[in-house]
matplotlib code that plots the C-alpha trace (Angstrom):
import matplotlib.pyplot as plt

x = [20.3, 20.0, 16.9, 15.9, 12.3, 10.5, 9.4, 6.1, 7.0, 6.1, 9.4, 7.7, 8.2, 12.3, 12.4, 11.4, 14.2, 16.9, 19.4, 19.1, 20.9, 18.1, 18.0, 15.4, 14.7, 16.0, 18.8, 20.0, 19.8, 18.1, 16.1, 13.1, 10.7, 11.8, 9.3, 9.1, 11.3, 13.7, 13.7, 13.9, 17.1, 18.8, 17.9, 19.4, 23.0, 23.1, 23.2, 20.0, 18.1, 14.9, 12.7, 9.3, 6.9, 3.3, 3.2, 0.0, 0.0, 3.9, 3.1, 0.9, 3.2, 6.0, 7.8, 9.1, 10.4, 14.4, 14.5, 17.3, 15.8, 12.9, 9.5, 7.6, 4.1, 3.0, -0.9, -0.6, 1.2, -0.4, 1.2, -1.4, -3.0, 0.2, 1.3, -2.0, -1.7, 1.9, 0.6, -2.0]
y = [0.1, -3.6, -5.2, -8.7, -10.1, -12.0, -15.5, -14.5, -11.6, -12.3, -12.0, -9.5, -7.1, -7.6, -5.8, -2.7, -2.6, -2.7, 0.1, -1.8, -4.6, -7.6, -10.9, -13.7, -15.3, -18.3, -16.8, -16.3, -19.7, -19.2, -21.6, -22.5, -21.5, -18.6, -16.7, -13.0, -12.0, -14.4, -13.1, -9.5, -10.2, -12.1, -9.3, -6.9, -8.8, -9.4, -5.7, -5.3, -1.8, -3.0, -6.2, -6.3, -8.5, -9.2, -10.4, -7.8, -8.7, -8.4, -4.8, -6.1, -9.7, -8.0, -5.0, -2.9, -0.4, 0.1, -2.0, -0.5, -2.4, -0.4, -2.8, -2.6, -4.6, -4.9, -5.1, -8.8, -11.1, -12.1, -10.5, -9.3, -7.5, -6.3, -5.3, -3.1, -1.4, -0.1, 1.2, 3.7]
z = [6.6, 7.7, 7.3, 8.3, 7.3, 10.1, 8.3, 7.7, 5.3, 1.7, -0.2, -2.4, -0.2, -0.9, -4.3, -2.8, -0.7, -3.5, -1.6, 2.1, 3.5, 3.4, 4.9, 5.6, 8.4, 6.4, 5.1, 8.6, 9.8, 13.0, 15.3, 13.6, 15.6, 18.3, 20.4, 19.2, 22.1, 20.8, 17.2, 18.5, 20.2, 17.5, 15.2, 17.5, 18.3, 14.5, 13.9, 12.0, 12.2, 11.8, 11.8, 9.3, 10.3, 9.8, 13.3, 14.0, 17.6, 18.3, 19.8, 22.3, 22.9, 23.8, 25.7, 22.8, 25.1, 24.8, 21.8, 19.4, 16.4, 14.6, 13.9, 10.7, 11.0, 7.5, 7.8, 5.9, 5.3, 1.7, -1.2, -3.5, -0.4, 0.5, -3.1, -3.8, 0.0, -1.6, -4.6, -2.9]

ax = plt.figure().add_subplot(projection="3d")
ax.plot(x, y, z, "-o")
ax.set_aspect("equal")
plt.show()
């Protein structure tokens, strides 16, 4: 599976992942500041599967409908909160 992290993801997150395809926002090179319907569409020509963000309001800043790329919101974007929400 191809995964791309939205910038605000805590690379933390990446160890997890260890059997997926992952790539950073940086790592990809892309405008430094796109809209989220800009990032969505990137992520989607590039071929990822899905997109995690922490972007809690993406949902409600943009029509998700159709999309062929799967959203994960992660409910921070701070690692130690994020860390000790995997554990449980």
């Amino acid at each position: 599976m191809r995964i791309v992290f939205d910038k605000n993801v805590p690379v933390g997150v990446r160890p997890f992942l260890l059997k997926h395809e992952v790539r950073t926002f940086v790592e990809m090179q892309w405008h430094p500041q796109p809209g989220n319907g800009e990032l969505l569409k990137a992520s989607e020509a590039a071929g990822f599967d899905v997109m995690v963000t922490c972007d809690q309001n993406i949902r409600y800043q943009q029509n998700l409908r159709g999309r062929k790329l799967a959203l994960v919101v992660l409910g921070s974007n701070i690692w130690p909160v994020v860390r000790i929400t995997e554990r449980r």
